[in-house]
Structures are given as C-alpha cells and as structure tokens.
LUMGU-783645 format. One line per 8 residues: number of its first residue (from 1); their letters; for each residue z negated, x negated, y negated of N, C-alpha, C. Coordinates in Angstrom, 3 decimals. Last residue first. Example, Ala and Ser with C-alpha at 12.3 -4.5 7.8 and 13.67 -1.06 7.14 Angstrom:
% LUMGU-783645
2 = sa = -7.080/-12.850/2.250/-7.140/-13.670/1.060/-7.870/-12.900/-0.030 ~ -7.800/-13.190/5.690/-7.800/-12.300/4.500/-7.800/-13.200/3.300
END
This chain:
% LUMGU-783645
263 = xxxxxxxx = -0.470/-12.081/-6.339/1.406/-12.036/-6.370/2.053/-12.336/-7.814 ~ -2.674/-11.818/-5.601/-2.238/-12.908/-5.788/-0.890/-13.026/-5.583 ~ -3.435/-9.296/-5.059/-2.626/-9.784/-4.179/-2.314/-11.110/-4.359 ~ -5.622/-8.787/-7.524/-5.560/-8.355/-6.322/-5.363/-8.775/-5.177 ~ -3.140/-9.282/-9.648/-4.643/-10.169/-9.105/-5.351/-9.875/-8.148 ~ -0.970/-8.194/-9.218/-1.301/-9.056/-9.318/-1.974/-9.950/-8.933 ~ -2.379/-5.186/-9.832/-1.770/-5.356/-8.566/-2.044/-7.180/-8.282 ~ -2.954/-5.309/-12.425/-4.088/-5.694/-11.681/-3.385/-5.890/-10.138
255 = xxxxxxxx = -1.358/-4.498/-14.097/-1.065/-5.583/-13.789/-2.423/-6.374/-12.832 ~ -1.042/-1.449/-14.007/-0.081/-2.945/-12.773/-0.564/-3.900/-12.584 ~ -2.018/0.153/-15.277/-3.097/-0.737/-14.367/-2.245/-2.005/-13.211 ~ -1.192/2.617/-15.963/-1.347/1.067/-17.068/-1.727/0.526/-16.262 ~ -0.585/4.388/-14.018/-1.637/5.064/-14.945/-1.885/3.333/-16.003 ~ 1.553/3.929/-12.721/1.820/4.959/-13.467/0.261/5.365/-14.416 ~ 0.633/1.431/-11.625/1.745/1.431/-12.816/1.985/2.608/-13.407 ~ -0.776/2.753/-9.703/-1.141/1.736/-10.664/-0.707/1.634/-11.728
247 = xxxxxxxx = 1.779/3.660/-8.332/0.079/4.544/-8.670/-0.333/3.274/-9.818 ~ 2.646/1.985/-7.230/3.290/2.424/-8.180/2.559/2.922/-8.608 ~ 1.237/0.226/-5.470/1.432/-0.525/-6.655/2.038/0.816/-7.639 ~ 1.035/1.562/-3.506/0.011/2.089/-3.872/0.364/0.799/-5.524 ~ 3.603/1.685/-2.704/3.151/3.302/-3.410/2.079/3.105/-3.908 ~ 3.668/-0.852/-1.526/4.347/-0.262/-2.664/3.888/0.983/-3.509 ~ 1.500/-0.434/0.443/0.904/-1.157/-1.141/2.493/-1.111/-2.071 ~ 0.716/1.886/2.628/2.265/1.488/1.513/1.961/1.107/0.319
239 = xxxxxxxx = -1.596/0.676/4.498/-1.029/1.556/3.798/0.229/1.128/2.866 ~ -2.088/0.565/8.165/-1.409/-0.225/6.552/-1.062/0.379/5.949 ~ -2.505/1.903/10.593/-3.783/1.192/9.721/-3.466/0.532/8.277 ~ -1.304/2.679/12.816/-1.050/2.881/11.776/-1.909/2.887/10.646 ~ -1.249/1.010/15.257/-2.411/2.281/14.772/-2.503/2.528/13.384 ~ 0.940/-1.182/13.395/-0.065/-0.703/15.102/-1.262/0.281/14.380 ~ 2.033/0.153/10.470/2.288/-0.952/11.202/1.236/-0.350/12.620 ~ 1.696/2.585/7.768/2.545/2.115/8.960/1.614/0.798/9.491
231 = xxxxxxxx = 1.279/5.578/5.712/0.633/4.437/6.947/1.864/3.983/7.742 ~ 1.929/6.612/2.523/2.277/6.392/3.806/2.254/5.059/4.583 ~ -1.984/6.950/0.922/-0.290/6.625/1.557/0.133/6.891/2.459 ~ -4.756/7.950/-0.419/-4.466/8.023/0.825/-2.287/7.811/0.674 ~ -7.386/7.096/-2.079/-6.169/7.186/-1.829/-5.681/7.322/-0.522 ~ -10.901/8.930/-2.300/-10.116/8.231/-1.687/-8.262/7.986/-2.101 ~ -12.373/8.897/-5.781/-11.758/9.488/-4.499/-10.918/8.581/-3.586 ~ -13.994/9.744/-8.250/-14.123/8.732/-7.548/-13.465/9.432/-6.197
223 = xxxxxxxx = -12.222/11.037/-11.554/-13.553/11.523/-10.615/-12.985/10.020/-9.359 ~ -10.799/10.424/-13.742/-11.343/11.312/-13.831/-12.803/11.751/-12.881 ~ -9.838/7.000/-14.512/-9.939/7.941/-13.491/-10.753/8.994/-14.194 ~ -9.951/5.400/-16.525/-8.825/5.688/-16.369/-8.543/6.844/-15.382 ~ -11.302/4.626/-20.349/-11.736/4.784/-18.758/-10.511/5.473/-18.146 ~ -11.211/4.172/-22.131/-10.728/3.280/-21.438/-10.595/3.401/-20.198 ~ -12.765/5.613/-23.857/-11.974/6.277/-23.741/-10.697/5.195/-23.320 ~ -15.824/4.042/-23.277/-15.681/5.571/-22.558/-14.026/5.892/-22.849
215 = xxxxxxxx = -14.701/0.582/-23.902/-15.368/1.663/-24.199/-14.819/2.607/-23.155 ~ -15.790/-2.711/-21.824/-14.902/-1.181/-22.202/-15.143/-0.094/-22.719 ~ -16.376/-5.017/-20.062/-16.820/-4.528/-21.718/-15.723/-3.495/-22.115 ~ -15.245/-6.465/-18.104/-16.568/-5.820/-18.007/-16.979/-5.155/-19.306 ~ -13.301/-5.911/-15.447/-13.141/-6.021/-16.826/-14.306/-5.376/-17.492 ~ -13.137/-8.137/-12.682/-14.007/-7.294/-13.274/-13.549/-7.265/-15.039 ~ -12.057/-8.866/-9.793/-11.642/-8.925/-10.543/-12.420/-7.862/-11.079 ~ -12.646/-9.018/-7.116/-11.706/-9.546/-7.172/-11.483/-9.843/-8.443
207 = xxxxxxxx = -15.168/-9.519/-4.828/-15.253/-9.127/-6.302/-14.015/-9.466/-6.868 ~ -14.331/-9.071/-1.472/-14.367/-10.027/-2.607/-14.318/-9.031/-3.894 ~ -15.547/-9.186/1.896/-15.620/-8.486/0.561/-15.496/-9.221/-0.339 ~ -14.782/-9.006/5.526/-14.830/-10.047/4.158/-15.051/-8.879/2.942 ~ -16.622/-7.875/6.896/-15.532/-8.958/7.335/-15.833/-10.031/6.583 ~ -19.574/-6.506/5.976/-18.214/-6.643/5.530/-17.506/-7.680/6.559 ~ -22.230/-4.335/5.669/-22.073/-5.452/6.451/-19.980/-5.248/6.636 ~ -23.794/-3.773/2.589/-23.173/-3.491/3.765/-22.300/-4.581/4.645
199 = xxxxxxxx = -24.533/-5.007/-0.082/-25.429/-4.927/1.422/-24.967/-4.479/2.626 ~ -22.453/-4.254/-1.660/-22.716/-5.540/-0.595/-23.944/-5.837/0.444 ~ -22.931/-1.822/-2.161/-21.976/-2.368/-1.670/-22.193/-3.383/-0.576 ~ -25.674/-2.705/-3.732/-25.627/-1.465/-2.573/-24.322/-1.908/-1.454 ~ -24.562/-3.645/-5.771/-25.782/-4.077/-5.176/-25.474/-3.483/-3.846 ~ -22.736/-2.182/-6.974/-22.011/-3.579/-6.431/-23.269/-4.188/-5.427 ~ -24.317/-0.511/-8.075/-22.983/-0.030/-7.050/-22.721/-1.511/-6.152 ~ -25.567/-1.360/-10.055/-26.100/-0.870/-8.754/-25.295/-0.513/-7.305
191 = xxxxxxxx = -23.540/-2.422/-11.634/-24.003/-3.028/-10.979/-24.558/-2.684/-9.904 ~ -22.421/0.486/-12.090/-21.894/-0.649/-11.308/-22.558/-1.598/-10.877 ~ -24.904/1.241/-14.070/-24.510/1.557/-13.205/-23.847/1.097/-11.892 ~ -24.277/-1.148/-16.089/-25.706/-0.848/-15.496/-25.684/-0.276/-13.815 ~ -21.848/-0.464/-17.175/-22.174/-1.602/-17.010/-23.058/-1.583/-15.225 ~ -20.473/3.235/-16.620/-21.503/2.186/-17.198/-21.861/1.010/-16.568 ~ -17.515/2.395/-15.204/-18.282/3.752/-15.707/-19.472/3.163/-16.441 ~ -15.429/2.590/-11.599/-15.547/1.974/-13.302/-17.156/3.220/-14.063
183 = xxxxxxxx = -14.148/0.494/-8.576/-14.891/1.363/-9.835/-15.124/1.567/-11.387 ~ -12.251/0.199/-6.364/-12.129/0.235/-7.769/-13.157/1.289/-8.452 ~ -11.487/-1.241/-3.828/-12.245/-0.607/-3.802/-12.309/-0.847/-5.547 ~ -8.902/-1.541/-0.649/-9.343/-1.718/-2.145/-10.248/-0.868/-2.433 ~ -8.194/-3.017/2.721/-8.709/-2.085/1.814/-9.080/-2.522/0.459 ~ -5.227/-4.333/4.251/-6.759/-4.501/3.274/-7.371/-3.112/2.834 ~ -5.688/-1.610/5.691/-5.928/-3.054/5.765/-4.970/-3.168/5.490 ~ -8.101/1.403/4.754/-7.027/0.097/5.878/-6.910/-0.919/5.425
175 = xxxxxxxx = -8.183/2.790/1.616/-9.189/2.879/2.750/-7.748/1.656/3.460 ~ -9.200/2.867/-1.492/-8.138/2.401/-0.588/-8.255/1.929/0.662 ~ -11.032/4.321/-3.447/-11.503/3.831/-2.309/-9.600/3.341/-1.622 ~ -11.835/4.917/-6.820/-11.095/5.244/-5.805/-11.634/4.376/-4.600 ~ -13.020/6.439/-10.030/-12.358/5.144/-9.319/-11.943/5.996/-7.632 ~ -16.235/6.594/-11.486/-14.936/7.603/-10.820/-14.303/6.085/-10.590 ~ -19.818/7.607/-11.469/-18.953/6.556/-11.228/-17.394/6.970/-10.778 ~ -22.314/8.388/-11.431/-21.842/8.669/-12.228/-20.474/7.920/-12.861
167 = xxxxxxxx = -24.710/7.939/-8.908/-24.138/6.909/-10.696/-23.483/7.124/-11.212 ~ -23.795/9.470/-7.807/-24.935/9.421/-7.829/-25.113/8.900/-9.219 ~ -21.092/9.770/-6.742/-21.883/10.942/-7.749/-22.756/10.374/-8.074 ~ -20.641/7.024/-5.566/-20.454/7.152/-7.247/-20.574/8.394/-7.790 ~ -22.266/7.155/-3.464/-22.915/6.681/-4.830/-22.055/6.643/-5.701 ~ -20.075/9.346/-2.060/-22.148/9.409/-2.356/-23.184/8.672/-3.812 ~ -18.554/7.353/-1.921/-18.572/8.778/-2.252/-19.822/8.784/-2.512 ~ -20.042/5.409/0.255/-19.603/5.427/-1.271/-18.967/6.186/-2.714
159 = xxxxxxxx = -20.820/7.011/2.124/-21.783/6.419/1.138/-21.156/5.958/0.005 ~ -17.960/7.595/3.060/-18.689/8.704/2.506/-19.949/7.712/1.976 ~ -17.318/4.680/3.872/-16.682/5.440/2.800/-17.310/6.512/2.272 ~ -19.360/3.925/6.112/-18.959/3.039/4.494/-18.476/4.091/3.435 ~ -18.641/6.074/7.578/-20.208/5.660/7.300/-19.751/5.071/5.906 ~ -15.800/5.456/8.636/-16.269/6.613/7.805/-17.260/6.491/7.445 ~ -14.397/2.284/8.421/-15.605/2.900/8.822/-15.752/4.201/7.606 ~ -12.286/0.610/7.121/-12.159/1.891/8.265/-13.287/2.874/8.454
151 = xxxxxxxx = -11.163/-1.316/5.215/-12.676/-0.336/4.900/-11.377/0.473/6.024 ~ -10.663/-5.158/5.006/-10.370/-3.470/5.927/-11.137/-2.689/5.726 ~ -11.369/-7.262/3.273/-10.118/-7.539/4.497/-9.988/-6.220/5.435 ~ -11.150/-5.864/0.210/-11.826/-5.979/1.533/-11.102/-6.395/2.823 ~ -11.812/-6.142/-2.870/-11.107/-6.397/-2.086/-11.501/-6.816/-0.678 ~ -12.830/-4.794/-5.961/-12.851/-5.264/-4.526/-11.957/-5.474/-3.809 ~ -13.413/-4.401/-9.351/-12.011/-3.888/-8.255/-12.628/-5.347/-7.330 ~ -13.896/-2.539/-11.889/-14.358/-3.621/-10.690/-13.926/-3.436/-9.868
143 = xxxxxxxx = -14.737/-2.127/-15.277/-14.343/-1.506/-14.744/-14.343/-2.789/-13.234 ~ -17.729/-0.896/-17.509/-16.975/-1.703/-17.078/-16.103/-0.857/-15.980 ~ -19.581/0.128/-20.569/-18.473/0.252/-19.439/-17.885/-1.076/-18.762 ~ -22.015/0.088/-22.870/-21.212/-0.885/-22.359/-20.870/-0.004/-20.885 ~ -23.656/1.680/-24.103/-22.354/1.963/-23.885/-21.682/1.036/-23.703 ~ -26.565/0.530/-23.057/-26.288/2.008/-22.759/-24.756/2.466/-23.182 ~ -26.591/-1.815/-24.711/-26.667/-1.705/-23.133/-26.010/-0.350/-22.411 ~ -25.323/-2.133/-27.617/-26.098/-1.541/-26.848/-25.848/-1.558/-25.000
135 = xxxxxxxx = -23.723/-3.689/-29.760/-22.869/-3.974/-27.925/-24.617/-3.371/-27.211 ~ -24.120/-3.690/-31.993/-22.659/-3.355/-31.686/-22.407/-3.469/-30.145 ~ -26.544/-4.175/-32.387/-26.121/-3.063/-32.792/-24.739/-2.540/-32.718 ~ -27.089/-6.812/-31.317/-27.135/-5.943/-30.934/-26.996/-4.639/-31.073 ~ -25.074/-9.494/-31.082/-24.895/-8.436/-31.928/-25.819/-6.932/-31.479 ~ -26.398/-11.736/-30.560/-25.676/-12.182/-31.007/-25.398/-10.435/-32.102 ~ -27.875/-10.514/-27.870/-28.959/-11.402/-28.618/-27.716/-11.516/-30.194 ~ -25.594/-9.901/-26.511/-26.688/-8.102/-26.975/-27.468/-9.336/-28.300
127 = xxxxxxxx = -23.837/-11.717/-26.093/-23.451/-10.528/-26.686/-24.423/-9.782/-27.266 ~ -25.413/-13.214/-24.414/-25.623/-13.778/-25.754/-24.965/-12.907/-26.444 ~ -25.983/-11.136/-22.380/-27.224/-11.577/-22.842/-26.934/-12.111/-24.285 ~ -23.385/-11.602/-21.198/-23.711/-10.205/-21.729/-25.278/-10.434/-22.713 ~ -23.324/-13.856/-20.423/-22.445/-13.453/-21.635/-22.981/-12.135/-21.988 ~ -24.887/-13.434/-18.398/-25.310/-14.717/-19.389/-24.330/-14.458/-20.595 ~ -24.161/-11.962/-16.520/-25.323/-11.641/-17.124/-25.491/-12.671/-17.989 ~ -21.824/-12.747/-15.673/-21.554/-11.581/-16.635/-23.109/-11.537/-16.905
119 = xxxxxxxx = -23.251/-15.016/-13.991/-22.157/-15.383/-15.268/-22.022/-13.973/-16.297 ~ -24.380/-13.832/-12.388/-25.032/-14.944/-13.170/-24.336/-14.913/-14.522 ~ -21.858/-12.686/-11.191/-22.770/-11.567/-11.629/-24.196/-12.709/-13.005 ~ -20.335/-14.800/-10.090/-20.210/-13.904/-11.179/-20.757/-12.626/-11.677 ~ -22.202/-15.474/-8.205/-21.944/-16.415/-9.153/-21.177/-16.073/-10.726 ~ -22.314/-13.717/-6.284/-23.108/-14.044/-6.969/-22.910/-14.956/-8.319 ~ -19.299/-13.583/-5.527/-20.187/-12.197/-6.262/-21.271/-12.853/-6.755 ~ -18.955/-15.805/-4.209/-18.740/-15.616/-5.755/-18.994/-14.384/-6.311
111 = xxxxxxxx = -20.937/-16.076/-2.366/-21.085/-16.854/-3.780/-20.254/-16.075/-4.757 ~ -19.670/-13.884/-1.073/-20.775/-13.412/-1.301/-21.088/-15.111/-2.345 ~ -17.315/-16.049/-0.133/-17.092/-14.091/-0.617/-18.136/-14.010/-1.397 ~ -18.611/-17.771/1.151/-17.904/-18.131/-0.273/-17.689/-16.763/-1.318 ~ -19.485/-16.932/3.290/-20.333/-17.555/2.388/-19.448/-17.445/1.284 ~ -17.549/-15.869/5.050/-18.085/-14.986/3.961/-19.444/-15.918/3.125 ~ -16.231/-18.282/4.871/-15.459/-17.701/4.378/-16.509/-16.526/3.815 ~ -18.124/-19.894/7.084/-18.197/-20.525/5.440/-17.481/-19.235/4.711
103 = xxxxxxxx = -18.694/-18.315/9.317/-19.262/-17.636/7.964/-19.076/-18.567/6.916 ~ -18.233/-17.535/13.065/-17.967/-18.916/12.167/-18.285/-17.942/10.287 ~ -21.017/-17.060/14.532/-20.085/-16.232/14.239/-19.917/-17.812/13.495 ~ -23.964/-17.795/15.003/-23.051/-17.239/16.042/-21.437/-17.042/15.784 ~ -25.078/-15.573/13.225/-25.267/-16.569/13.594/-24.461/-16.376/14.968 ~ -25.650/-14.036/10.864/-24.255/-13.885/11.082/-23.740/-14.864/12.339 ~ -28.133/-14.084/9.680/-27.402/-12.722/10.452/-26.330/-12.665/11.034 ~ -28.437/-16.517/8.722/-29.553/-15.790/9.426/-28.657/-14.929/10.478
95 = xxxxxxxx = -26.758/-17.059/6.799/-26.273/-17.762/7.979/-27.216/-17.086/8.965 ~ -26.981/-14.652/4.875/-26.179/-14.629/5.663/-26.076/-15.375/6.861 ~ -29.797/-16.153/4.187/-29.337/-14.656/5.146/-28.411/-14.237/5.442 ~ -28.865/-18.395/3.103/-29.936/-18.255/4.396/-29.607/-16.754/4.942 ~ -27.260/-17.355/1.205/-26.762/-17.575/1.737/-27.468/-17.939/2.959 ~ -29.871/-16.136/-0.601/-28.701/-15.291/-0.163/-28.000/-16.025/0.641 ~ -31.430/-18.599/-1.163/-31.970/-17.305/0.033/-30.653/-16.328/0.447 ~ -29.557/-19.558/-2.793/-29.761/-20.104/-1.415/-30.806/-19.294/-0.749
87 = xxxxxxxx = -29.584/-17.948/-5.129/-28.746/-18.291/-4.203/-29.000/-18.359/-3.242 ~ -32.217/-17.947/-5.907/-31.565/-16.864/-5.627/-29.896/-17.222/-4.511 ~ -32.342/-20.769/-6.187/-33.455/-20.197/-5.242/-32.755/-18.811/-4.840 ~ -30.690/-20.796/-8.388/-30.162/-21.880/-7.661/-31.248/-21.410/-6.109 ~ -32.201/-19.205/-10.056/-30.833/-18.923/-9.741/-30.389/-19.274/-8.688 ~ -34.513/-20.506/-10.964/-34.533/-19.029/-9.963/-32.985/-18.923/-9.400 ~ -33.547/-22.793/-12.452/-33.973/-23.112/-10.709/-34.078/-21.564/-9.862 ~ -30.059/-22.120/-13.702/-31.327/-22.629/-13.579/-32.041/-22.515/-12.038
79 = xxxxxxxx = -26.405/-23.800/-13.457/-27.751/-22.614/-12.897/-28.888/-23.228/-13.178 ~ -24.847/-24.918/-14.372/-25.388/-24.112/-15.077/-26.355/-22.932/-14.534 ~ -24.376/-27.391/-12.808/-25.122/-27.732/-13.580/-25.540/-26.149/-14.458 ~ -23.967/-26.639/-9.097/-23.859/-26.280/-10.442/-24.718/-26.714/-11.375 ~ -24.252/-26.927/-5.539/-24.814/-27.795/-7.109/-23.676/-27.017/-7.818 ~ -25.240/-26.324/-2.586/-24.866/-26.377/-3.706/-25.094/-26.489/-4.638 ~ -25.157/-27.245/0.985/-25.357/-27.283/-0.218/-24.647/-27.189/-1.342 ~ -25.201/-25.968/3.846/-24.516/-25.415/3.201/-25.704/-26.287/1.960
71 = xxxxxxxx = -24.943/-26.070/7.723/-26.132/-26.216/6.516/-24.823/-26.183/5.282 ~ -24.376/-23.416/10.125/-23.412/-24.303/9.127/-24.927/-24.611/8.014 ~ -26.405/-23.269/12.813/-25.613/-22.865/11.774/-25.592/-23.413/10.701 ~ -25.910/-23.558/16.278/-26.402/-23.560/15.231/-25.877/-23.348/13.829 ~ -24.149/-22.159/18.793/-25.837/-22.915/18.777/-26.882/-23.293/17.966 ~ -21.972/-21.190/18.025/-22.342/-20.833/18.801/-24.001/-20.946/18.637 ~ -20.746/-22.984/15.627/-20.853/-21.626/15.785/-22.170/-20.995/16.687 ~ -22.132/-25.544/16.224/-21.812/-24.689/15.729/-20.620/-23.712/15.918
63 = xxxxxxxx = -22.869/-27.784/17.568/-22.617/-26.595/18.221/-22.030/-25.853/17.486 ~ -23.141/-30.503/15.426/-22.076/-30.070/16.720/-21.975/-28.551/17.284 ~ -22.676/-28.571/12.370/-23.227/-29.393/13.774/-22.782/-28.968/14.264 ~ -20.744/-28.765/9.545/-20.781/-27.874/10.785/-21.623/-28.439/11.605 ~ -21.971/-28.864/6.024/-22.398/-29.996/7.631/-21.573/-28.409/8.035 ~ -20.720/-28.998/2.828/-20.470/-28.437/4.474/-20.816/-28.980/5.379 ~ -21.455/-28.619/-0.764/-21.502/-29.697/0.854/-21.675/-28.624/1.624 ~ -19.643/-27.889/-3.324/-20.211/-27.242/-2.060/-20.648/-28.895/-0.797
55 = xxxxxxxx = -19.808/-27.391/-6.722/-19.441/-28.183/-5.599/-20.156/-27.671/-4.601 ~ -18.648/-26.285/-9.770/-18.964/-26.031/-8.947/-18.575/-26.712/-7.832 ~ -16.790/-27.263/-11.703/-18.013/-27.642/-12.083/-18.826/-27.129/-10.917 ~ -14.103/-26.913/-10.444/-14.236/-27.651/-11.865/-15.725/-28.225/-12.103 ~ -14.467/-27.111/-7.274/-13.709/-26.553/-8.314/-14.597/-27.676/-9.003 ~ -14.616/-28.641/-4.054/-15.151/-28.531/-5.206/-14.435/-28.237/-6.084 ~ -16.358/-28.512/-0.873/-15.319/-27.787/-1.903/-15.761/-28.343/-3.256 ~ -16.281/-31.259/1.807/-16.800/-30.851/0.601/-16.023/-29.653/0.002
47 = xxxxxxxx = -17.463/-30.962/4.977/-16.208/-31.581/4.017/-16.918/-30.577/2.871 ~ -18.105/-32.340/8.215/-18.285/-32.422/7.145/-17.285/-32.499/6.327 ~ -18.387/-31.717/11.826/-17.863/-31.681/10.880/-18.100/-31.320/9.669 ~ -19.439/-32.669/15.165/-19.823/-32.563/14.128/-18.646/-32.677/13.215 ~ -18.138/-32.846/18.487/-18.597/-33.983/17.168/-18.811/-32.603/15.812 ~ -18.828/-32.441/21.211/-19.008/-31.218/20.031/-19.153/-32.205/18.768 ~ -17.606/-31.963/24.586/-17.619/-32.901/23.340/-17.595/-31.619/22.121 ~ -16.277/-30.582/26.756/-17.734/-31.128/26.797/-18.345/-31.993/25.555
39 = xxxxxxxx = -14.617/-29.266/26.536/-15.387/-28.472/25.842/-16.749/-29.382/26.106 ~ -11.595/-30.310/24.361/-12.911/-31.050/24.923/-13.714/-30.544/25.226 ~ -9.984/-29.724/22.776/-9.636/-29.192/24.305/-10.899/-29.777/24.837 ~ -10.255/-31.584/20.448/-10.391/-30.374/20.178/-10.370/-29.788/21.583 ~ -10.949/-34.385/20.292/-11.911/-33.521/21.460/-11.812/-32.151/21.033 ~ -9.495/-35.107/18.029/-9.503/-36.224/19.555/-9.794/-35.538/20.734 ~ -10.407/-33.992/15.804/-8.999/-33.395/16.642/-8.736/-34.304/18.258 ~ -12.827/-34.748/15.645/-12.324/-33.253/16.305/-11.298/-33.166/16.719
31 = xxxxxxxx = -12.047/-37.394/15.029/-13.184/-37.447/15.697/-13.214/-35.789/16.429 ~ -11.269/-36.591/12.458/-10.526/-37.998/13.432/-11.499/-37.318/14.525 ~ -13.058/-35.675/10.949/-12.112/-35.268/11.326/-10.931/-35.355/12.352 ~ -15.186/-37.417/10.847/-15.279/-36.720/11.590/-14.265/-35.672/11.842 ~ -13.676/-39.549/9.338/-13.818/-40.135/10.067/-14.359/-38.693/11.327 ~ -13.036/-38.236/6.982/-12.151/-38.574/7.224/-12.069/-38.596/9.108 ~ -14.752/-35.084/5.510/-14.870/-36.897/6.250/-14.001/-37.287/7.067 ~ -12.556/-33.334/3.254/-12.873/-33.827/4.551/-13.269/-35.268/4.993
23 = xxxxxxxx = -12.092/-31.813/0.356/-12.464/-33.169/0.900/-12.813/-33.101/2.299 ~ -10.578/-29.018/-1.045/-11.296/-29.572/0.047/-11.114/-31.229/0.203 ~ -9.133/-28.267/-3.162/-10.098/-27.680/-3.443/-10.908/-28.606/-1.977 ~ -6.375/-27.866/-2.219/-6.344/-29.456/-2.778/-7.657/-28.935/-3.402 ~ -6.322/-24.312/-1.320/-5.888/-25.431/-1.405/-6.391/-26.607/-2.646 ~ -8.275/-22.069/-0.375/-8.421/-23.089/-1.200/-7.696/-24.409/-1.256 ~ -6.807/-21.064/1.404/-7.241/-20.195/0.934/-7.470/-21.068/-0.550 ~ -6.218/-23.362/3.478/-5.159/-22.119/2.913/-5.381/-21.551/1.787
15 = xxxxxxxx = -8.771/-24.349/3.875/-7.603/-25.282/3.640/-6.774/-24.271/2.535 ~ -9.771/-22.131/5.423/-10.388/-22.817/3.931/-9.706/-23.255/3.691 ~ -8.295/-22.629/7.924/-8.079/-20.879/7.194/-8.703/-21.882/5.312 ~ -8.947/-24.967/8.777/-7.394/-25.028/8.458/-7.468/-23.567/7.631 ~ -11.839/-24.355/9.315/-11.224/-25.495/7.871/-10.042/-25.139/8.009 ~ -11.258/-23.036/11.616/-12.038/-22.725/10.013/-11.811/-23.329/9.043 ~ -10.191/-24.596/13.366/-9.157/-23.292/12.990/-10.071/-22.549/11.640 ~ -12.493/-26.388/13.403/-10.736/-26.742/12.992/-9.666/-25.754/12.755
7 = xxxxxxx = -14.302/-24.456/15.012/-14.667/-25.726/13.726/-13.254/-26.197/12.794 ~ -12.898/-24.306/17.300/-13.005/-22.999/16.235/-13.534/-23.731/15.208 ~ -12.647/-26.774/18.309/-11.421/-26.136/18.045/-11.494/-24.964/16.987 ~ -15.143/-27.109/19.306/-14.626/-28.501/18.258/-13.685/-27.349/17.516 ~ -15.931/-25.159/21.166/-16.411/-25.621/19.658/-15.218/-26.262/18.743 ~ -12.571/-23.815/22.373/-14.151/-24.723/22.429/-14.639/-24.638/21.163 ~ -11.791/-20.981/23.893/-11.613/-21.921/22.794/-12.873/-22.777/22.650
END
C-alpha cells in the first residue's frame, strides 16, 4: 500500500468516526486521490476537526507514516498555558513512540482523556471552592467506563487486578474484542487508575463515559473482576455483548450499554 493510500484510508476511518466534524484542503485532497497507486508520489495532506469550541489542525507530510510524523495543532479558548503545554507534550509522545504507524485516532483517544480530566478538575474545583463542607475530597466517588478496541494481554489484565486492590477499587474487566473496562470507588483513587491505565500501550483506549460525583451507597460492584461470556467469532475472541448487556440491566446500569456502543 503506498503512502498517499494509507494517508486516505485514515481520513476515510476519521471521516466515520467523526462525521461533518472534518474540513479537508480541497486542493491536497485532489492531489492524493490522483497518486493514491503512486508509490513514487507522496503529496501531503491537510484537514481540520472541529467540534463546538475545540479545533484541531492536521499536516500529514508527504512521507508520513513511514518517514515523518503527523504535526498536530490545537486551540481551545478554555485552556490555560500549563494545560495547552500539558497537552502538547502528551501528544509529542505519542507521535514520538508511535512513529511509523498512522496515530491521528490514538491522538484523539488520549485528547480526550485529557481533555476530560481538565474538565472534571475545573468543576470539581468550583464544587469544593463553592461548597466545601458538602463535597470534601475524601467522599467524592466516581464511577468510569473504558473502552478498548481489545484487552487480550494477560500482563494488562492481572496489573489491573493488582491496582484495583491497591486503590481500593471494584468494577470489572471485559476482556476481547472490544474490551470494557469499568471502575468505580474514590474520585482520587481512579484517577490514579486512569493514570496508570493509560500509560499502557493501547490500540485504542477511550474514556467512554464517567459519572463522577457519587455517594458510597451508589456503588454497584462488590470487588474488581474479570467477566467472562459466551465467546464466538475466529479464535473465539467476541464475547456475547448480549449477555454482557443483560448483566448490566440486571444490576441498573443499561443504560450505559448505550453509550458505550453508541446504540
């Protein structure tokens, strides 16, 4: 497959994922699909994301994938400057490590963990400044559900066993593909969880969905464990997201299926 072509099978996956969310230069778009079979031709590709208040610039250079890596700017008016520095070292290290590889998709994964961790720390801040005798640090709960394009690796799973004795954390692991990953238990705690998490090296990992202010008798699991279904499809790697929707529904939690699956 040439450059040009894996440059064009990336935007068409972004396209999907983020629909009427993308701008493309018209003119370097014109310009790939002319020399997608081309392997001696590497035009360059530029296109923008932009939600409501959040915007992305995308250079691909010509080599990219292979030779060099995606430059990446971003603007938000509600980040300050550590933030906007915190960012963009996090996404330098992804393009650092991942080089070679096509990564707007886990760029975006790993923004929006960041971007909603900024965010639960800025509500949580005018919560404690606003009431602090009603929203102490020390009984704030939350609960945090992941979403992984596959947790196979035994290494991943027993460390995560591992840290929710450690932190004091119950929930579950939904091991294949996709895999789910649901924690819950003190604020504080999770976070460390979510730190750790993502340092591990993912496909994809998305923060799918966080209910971050819960009291102790909200809580829904007893202890942190794997699920395990009935597996089907090649190497029987898919678990029965029917069974695993009914589990859900039998403890209140359907309606997270939902958001999850975007169903």
């Amino acid at each position: 497959m040439t450059l040009t072509q894996q440059k064009l099978d990336e935007l068409e996956i972004i396209e999907s994922i983020y629909p009427e969310k993308i701008e493309v230069d018209n003119h370097d778009l014109v310009n790939c699909q002319d020399c997608a079979n081309d392997p001696g031709k590497h035009p360059m590709l530029r296109f923008n994301i932009k939600f409501d208040q959040l915007h992305l610039e995308v250079l691909l250079p010509s080599d990219y994938p292979e030779g060099a890596s995606a430059e990446i700017r971003i603007s938000w008016s509600a980040l300050d400057s550590s933030q906007e520095f915190q960012i963009d070292d996090s996404i330098k290290l992804i393009l650092s490590e991942n080089k070679g590889d096509s990564v707007i998709l886990l760029v975006m994964s790993e923004l929006t963990n960041l971007l909603l961790d900024i965010v639960n720390d800025q509500l949580q801040s005018r919560n404690l400044e606003d009431s602090p005798a009603d929203f102490p640090e020390a009984s704030i709960y939350s609960r945090v559900w992941y979403y992984a394009h596959h947790i196979y690796s035994r290494e991943k799973r027993t460390n995560m066993l591992q840290w929710s004795k450690e932190w004091c954390l119950t929930g579950f692991i939904l091991p294949g593909k996709p895999g789910i990953i649901c924690i819950e238990g003190l604020k504080k705690n999770c976070k460390e969880f979510n730190s750790r998490v993502r340092a591990m090296n993912w496909q994809l990992l998305k923060l799918q969905h966080e209910e971050p202010t819960l009291s102790s008798e909200e809580m829904k699991f007893e202890n942190f464990k794997e699920l395990i279904f009935d597996v089907h499809g090649r190497d029987s790697k898919h678990q029965d997201l029917g069974q695993f929707r009914t589990f859900l529904s039998e403890i209140g939690l359907d309606n997270v299926f939902q958001v999850l699956f975007n169903v």
